[in-house]
C-alpha positions in Angstrom: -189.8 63.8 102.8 -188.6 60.9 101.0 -186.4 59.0 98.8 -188.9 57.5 95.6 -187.8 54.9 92.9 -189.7 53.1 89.9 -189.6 51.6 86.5 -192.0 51.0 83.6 -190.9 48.4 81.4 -191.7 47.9 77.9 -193.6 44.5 77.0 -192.1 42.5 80.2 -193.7 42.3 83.7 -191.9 44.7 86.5 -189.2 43.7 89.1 -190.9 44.5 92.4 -187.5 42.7 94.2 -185.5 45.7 91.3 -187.3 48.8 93.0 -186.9 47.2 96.2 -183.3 47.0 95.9 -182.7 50.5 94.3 -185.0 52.2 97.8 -182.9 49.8 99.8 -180.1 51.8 98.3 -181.4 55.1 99.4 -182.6 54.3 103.1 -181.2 57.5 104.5 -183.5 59.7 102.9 -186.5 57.7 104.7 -185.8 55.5 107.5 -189.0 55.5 108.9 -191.0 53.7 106.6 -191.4 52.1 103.2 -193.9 51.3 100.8 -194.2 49.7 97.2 -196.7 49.2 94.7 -196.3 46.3 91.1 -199.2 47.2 88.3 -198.2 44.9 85.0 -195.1 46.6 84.0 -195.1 49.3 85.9 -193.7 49.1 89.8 -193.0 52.3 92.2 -191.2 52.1 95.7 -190.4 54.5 98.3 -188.4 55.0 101.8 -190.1 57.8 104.1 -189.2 60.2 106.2 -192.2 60.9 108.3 -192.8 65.1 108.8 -196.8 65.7 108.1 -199.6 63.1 108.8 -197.7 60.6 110.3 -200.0 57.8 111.4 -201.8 57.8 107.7 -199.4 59.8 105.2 -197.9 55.8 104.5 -196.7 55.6 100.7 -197.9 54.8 97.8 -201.3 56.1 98.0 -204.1 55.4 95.6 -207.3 57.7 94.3 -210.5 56.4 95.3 -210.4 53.5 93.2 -206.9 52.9 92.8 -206.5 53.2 89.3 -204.1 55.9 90.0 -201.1 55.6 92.5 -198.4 58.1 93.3 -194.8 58.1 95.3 -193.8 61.5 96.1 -190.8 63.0 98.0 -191.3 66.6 99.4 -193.7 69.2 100.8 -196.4 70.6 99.4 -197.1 73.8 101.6 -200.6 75.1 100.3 -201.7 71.2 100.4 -204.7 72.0 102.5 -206.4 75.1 100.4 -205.8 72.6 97.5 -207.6 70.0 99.1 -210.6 72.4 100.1 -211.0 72.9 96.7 -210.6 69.2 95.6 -213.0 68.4 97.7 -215.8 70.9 96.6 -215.1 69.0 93.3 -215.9 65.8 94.3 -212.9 64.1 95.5 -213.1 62.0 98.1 -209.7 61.8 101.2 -208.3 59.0 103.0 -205.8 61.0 105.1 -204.7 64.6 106.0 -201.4 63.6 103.5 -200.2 66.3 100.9 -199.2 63.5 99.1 -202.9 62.5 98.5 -203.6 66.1 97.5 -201.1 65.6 94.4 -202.7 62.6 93.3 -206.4 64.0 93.1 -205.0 66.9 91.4 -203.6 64.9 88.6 -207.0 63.3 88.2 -208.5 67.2 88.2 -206.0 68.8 86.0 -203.5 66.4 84.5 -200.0 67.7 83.1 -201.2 71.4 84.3 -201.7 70.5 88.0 -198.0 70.6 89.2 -198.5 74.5 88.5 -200.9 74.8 91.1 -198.4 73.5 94.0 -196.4 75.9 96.5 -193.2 73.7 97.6 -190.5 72.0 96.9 -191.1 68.2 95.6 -189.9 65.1 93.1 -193.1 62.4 92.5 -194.2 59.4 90.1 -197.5 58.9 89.2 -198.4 55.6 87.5 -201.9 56.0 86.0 -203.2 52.5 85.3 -206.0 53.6 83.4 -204.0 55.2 80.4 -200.7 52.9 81.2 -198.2 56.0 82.1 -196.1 57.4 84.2 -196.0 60.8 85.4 -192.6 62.4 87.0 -192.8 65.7 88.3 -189.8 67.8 89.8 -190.2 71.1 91.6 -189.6 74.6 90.1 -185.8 75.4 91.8 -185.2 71.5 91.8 -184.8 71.3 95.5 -185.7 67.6 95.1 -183.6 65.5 92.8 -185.0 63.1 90.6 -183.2 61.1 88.2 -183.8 59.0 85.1 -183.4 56.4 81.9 -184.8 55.8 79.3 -184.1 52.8 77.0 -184.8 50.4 75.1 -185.9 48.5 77.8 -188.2 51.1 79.3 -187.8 54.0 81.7 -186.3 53.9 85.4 -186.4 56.5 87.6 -185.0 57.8 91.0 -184.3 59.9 93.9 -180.6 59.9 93.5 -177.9 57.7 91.3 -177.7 55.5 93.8 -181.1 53.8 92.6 -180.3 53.6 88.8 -176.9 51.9 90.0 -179.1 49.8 91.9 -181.0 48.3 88.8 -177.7 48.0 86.4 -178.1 51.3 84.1 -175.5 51.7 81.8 -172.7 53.3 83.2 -170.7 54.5 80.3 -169.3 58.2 80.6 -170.8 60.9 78.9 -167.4 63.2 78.4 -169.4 66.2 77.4 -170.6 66.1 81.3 -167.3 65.6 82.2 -165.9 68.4 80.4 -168.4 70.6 82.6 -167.1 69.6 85.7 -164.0 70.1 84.6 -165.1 73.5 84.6 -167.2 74.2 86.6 -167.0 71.7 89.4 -170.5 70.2 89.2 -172.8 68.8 87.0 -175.5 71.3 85.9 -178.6 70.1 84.6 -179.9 68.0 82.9 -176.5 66.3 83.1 -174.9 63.7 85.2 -171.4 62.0 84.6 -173.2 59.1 82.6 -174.4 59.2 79.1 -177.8 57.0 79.7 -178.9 58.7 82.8 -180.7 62.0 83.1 -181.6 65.0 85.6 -185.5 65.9 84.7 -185.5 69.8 84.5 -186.2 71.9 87.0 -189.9 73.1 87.0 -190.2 70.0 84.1 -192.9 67.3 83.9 -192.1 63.6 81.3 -194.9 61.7 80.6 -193.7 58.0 79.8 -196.5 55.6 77.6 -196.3 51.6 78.2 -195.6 52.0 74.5 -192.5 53.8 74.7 -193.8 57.0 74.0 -192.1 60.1 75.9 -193.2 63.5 75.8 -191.7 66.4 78.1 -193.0 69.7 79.0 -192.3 72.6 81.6 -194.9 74.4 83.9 -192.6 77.1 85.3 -189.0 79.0 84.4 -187.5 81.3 86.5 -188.4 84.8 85.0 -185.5 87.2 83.7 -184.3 89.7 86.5 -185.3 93.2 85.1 -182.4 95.5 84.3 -184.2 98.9 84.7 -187.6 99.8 87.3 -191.0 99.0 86.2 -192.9 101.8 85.8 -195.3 101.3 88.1 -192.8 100.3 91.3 -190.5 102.0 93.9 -187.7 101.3 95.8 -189.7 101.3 98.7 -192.8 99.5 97.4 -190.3 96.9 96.7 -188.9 96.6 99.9 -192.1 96.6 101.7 -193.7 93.7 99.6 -190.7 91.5 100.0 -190.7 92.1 103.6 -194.7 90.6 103.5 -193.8 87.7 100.7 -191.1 86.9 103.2 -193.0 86.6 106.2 -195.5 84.4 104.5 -193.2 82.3 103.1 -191.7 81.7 106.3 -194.6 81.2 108.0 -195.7 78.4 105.6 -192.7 76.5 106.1 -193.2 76.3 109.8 -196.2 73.3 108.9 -195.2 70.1 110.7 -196.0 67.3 112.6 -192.4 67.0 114.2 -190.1 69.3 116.0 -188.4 71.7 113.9 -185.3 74.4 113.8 -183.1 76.6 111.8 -179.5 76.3 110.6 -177.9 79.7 111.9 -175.0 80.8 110.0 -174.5 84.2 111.1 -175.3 86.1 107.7 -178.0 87.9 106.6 -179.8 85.1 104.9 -180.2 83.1 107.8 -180.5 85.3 110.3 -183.4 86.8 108.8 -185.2 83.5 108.5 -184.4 83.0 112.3 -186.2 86.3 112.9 -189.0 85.8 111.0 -189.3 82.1 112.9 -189.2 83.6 116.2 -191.5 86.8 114.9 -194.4 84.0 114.3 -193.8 81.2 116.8 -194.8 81.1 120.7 -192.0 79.0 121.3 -188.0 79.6 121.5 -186.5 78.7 117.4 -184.0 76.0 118.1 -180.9 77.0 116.1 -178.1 75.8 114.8 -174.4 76.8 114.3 -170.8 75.4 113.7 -167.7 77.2 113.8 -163.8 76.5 113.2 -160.6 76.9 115.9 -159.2 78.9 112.3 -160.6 82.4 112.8 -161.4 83.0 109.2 -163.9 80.6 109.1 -165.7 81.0 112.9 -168.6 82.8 112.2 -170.1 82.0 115.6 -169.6 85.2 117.5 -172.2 86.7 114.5 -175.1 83.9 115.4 -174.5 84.1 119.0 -175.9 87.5 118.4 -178.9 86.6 116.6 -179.3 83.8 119.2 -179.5 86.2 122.0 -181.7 89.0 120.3 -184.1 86.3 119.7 -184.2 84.1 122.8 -183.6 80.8 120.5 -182.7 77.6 121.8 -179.3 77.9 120.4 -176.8 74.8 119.8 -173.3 75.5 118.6 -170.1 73.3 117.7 -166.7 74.0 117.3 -165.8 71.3 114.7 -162.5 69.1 114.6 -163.2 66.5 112.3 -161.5 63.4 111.1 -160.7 65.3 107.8 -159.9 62.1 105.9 -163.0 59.8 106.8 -165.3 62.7 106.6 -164.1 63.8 102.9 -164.3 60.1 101.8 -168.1 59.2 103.1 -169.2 62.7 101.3 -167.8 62.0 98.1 -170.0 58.9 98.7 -172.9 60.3 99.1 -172.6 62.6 95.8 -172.4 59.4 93.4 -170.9 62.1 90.9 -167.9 64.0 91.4 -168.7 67.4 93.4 -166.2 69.9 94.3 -168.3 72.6 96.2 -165.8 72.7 99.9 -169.1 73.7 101.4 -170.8 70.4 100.9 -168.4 69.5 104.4 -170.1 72.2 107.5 -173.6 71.5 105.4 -172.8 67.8 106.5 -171.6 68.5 110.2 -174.5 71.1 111.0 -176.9 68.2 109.7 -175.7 65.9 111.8 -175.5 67.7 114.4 -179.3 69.4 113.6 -180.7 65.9 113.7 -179.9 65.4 117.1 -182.9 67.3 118.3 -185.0 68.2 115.1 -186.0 66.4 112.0 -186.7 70.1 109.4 -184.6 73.0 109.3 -184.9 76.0 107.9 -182.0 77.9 105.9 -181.3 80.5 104.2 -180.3 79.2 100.9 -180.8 81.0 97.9 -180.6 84.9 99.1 -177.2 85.8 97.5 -179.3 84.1 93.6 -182.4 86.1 93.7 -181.1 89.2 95.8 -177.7 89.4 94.1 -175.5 88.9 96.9 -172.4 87.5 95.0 -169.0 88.7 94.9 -169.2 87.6 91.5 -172.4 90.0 90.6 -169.9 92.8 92.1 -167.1 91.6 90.0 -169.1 91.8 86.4 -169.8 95.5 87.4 -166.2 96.4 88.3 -165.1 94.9 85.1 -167.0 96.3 82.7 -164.4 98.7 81.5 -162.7 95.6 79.6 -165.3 96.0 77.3 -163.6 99.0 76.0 -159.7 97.3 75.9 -159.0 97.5 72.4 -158.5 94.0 70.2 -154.6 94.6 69.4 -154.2 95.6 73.4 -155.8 92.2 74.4 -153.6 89.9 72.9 -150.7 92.1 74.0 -151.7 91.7 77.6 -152.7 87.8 76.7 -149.0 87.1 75.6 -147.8 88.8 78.6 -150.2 87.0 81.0 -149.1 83.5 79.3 -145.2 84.1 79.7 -145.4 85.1 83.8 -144.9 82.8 86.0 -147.9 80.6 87.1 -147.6 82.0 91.2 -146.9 85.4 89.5 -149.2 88.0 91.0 -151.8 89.2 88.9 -151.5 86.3 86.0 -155.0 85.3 86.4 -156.4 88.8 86.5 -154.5 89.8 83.3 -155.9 86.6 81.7 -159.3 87.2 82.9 -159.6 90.8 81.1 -158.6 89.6 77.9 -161.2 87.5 77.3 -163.2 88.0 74.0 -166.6 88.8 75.8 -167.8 90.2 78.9 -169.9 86.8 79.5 -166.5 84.5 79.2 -164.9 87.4 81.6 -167.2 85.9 84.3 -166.9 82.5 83.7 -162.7 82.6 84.1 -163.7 84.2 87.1 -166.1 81.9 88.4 -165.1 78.5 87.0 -161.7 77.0 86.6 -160.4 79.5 84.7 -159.7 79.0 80.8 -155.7 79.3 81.2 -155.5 76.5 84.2 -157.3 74.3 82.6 -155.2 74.5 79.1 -152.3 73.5 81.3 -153.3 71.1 83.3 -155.9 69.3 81.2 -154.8 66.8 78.2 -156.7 68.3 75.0 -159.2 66.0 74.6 -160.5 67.4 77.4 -160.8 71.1 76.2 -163.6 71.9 74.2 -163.1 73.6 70.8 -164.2 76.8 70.1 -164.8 77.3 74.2 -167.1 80.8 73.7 -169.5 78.9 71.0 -169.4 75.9 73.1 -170.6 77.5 76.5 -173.4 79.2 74.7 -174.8 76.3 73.1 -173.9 73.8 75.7 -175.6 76.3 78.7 -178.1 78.2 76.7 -181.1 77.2 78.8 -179.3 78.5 81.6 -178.7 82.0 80.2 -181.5 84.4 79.1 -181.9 85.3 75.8 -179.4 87.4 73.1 -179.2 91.0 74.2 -179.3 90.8 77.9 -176.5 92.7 79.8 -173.8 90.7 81.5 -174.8 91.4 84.7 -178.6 90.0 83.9 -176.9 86.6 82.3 -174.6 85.9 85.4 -177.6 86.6 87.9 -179.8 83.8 85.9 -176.8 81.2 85.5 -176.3 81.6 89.1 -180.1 80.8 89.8 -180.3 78.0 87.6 -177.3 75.7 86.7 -175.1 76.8 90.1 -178.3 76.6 92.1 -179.7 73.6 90.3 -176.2 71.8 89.9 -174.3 73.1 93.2 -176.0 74.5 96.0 -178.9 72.7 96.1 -177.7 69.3 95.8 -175.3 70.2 98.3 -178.3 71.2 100.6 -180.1 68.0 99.7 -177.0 65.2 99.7 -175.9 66.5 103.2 -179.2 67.1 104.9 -180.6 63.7 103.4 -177.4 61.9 104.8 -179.0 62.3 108.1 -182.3 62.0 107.3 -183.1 65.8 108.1 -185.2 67.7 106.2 -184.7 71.4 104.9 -186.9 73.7 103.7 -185.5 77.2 102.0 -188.1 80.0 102.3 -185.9 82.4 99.8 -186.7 80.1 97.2 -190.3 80.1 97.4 -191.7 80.7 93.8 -193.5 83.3 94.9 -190.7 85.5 95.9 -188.5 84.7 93.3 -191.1 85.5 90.4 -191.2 89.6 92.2 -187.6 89.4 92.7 -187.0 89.4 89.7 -189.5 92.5 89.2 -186.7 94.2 91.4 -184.2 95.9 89.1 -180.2 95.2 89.8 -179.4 98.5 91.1 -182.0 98.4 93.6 -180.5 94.9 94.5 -176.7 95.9 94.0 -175.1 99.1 95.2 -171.7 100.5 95.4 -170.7 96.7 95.9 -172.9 95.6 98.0 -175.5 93.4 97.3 -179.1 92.3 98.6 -179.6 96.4 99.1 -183.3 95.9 99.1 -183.7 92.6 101.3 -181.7 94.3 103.6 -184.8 97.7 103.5 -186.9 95.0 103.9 -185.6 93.1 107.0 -182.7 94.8 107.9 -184.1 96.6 110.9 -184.9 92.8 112.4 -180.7 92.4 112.7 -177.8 93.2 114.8 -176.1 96.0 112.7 -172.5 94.4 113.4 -174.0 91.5 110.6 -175.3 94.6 108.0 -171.9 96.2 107.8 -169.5 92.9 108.3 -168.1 91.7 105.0 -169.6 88.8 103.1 -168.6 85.7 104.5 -168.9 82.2 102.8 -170.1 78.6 104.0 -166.4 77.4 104.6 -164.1 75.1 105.9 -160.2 75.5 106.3 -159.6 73.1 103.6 -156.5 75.0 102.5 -154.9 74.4 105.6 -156.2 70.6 105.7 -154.0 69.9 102.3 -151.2 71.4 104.4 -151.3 69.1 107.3 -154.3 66.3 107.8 -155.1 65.9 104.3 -152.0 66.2 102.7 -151.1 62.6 102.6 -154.4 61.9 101.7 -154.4 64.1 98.7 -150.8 63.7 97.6 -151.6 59.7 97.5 -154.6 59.9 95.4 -153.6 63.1 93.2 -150.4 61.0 92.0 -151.1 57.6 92.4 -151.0 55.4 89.2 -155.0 54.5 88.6 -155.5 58.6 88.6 -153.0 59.9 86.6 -153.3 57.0 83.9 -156.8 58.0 83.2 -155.2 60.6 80.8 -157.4 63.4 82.4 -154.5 65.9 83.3 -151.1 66.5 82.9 -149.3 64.4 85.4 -146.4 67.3 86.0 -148.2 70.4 86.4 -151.2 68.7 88.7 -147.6 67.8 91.1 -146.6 71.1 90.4 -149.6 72.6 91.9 -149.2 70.3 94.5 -145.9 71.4 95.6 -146.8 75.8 94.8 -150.0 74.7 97.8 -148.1 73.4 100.3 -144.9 75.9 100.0 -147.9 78.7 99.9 -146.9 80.0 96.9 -150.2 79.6 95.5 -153.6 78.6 97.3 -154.8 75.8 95.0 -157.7 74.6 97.0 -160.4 75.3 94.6 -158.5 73.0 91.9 -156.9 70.2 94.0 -160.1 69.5 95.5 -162.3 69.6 92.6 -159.7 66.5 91.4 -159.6 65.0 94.7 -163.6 64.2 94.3 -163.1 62.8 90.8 -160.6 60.7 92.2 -162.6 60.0 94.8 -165.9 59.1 92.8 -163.7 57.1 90.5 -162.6 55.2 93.2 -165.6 54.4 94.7 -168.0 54.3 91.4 -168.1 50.7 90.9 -168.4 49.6 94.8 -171.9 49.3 96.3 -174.3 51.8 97.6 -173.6 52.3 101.2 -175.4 54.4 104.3 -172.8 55.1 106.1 -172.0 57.8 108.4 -169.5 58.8 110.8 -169.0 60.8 114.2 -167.9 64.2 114.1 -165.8 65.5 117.4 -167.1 68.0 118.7 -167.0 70.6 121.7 -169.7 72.9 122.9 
């Protein structure tokens, strides 16, 4: 695991002292060592965090006659049957490095060999012989990898950090902002500035010495059937999930250094825990974190995992300095990020890194297995559809005329929506009606239906899929891509821990999606058929509890520790002259929070992070990180 960075100028000699600076930048993600490599007008850099081969895995590493050099953040988990078979073709090894594999298999099969890798990974190659660079990213886009291209040439890196690093452009692109706005991240390709650049998930960019960029893909996620395939059962289902499960489990356990498992007390989690234990001789260190605020202590739930299992368990009951711990994780983002969760994923890392240096988690379940409350929602909505035209804007001009804290304001405004799809989106995103009040209009796109389907269309199957089928792929590729995952990354790579998600092995997501919705969601519940396939490995109390998220009390926080904090940035001067919002409805939801007229959490903090990165946008790159207080 690592942190990479590079540029390929055109007609001008490369900056070696440039990439240094922009992995200097990015030390967290590999404090163990660093490496760097200057061809002409090409130069790559890296920082690494050592977890397979680690006397000879050192970065960059050449081909044979090193012509051909790569830097490569990640792991590669069927690295050694590839390098079998690279091997019967010729190619010679220095080292037992998955890295090396990558580079060989460039030489073998060019722009078609990332399809041939099992993992999760972000790498450059600079090929000296044909003068180009070749940047890679991962199918999910577990591993970030960032970019520009200008008239000067292309830079690339790990995280925004390492553009900011070599003086990109950092003009705003307010089309990005206006999805933040809304949705509280930045999906791909986007990121808050216009000249930088996310490369797609599953996506490849070749860059010439002459300027010349061409882009491809090697993998999208596949549409999630709506009815059975002929030729599949329920059962069938259940009992090849179950093996693709194991396996992918069981290939994530490959390392050189001690390794453990973050231990939430759901199902996701605690089936990877089971499956750990299931395939190793040793006890699975785990671990959990939990809250003095009942609501958000899901520690009596791992305990009992813990104990069927015999792990090596480690759990924390959190009381953190709210106001230090916010502020260094807005840092880390370099964008404006207003997933709450992004806070335990922090604490459990830090805490994790103690004793381990990979975890394994359970992201991604909920995506592939529909486990949302907002899969549920679509399906106990769909009688909207039928509300006639004349009846909606009724209920519209009623909805608009209640009170803001009145009770059921948002619901009415949610059903009137033109179209099933937009239905979800109020639900999911900051809703349509807040955003009108508390936004200036510049900042509300025209024509908002038109403008989500052409502005998110590669994140949405194609014309004529049911609702339900559009809101299960958005959630598996601009949240995942834009939210969860960089939440998983940012945190973990804070502390220099890595994470590996087995749900989100290609493998298993490709027959997921085989599996039709009502095998996966049934009479509100989701993940039916995960839950055939593993469920007998789990305490029943965790089948039948209700679906609890990642959280933190931040509600209470703006209440009492933060609420200073907040108040002092939400109204100071340098925010509210930006002309984002409207100065007296952002203080009046202020004031509806803290009377508990209204919880507001999920919009004061999404502004609290802008605030934040604004704040903090121009200052240096920084690895800091704090102490968390803690109690066994």
């Amino acid at each position: 695991m690592c942190g990479i960075a590079g540029e390929l100028l055109l007609g001008a000699t490369a900056d070696a002292a440039r990439v240094r600076a922009m992995c200097d930048s990015i030390r967290h993600r590999g404090p163990d060592d660093e490496g760097y490599h200057t061809d002409g007008p090409c130069a790559i850099g890296m920082r690494r965090l050592s977890i397979i081969d680690l006397h000879t895995g050192h970065q960059p590493i050449s081909n044979e006659d090193g012509s051909i050099w790569i830097v490569y953040n990640g792991e590669v988990y069927n690295y050694q049957e590839l390098r079998s078979d690279l091997i019967s073709r010729g190619h010679r090894f220095r080292t037992n490095s998955d890295t090396e594999t990558i580079i060989h298999l460039y030489e073998e099969f060019g722009v078609e060999s990332p399809a041939k890798l099992r993992g999760m990974f972000a790498y450059a190659i600079w090929d000296g012989r044909k003068r180009q660079v070749f940047l890679v990213r991962d199918r999910f886009g577990k591993k970030p990898l960032h970019y520009a291209a200008g008239p000067n040439g292309l830079t690339f890196g790990s995280e925004l950090k390492c553009l900011r690093a070599a003086d990109i452009p950092l003009e705003l692109d307010d089309e990005a902002m206006r999805l933040y706005l809304m949705l509280g991240y930045f999906p791909d390709p986007w990121t808050p500035y216009r000249a930088i650049r996310k490369l797609d998930a599953g996506g490849w960019m070749l860059y010439h010495a002459d300027g010349r960029m061409e882009q491809g893909s090697y993998w999208k996620l596949p549409v999630p059937r709506e009815t059975p395939p002929p030729d599949l059962t329920e059962e069938d289902a259940a009992a090849r999930v179950r093996e693709i499960f194991d396996e992918s489990v069981r290939l994530r356990l490959i390392a050189d250094v001690p390794l453990g498992a973050f231990l939430s007390g759901g199902i996701d989690s605690s089936s990877i825990v089971a499956s750990m234990a299931m395939q190793t001789s040793e006890p699975v260190k785990t671990f959990s974190i939990g809250f003095e605020e009942a609501a958000y202590n899901e520690l009596p739930y791992a305990r009992m995992v813990a104990e069927k299992y015999g792990t090596d368990h480690h759990e924390y009951v959190v009381r953190p300095d709210s106001i230090e711990l916010v502020s260094n994780i807005a840092r880390h983002f370099d964008e404006p990020f207003a997933d709450t969760a992004a806070i335990p994923t922090y604490i459990v890392s830090q805490l994790a890194v103690r004793d381990v240096k990979v975890v394994l988690t359970g992201d991604g379940g909920d995506e592939i297995f529909g486990g949302y409350e907002s899969f549920f929602n679509v399906e106990r909505q769909r009688w909207a559809d039928s509300v006639p035209r004349f009846a909606r804007s009724v209920l519209s001009w009623l909805a608009d005329r209640l009170p803001y804290s009145a009770y059921g304001k948002n619901y009415l405004h949610t059903i009137t929506r033109p179209s099933a799809l937009e239905r979800y989106f109020e639900n999911n995103t900051m809703p349509h009606f807040m955003r009108a009040r508390l936004l200036a209009p510049e900042w509300m796109p025209p024509a908002e239906g038109a403008w989500l389907a052409r502005t998110l269309s590669h994140c949405l199957p194609p014309n004529g899929a049911d609702v339900l089928t559009q809101a299960m792929y958005f959630e598996a590729t601009a949240k995942l891509q834009g939210d969860m995952l960089p939440k998983v990354d940012r945190m973990s790579m804070a502390n220099s821990l890595e994470v590996r998600c087995p749900l989100l092995d290609h493998v298993l997501a490709e027959y997921a999606a085989r599996i039709p919705h009502a095998w996966k969601i049934r009479n509100g519940k989701g993940k039916q058929v995960l839950i055939k396939a593993i469920g007998d490995r789990l305490p029943p109390e965790l089948l039948n509890r209700p679906k609890q998220g990642f959280g933190v009390p931040i509600a209470e926080w703006f209440r009492g520790p933060l609420r200073e904090f907040a108040w002092d940035h939400l109204t100071s001067a340098s925010f509210l002259g930006r002309g984002l919002i409207s100065p007296a409805f952002l203080r009046r939801l202020l004031q509806e929070h803290e009377q508990k007229r209204r919880d507001n959490t999920a919009y004061l903090w999404m502004l609290l992070m802008l605030e934040l990165w604004f704040s903090d946008a121009e200052s240096a790159p920084r690895d800091s990180r704090i102490a968390v207080e803690v109690s066994s």
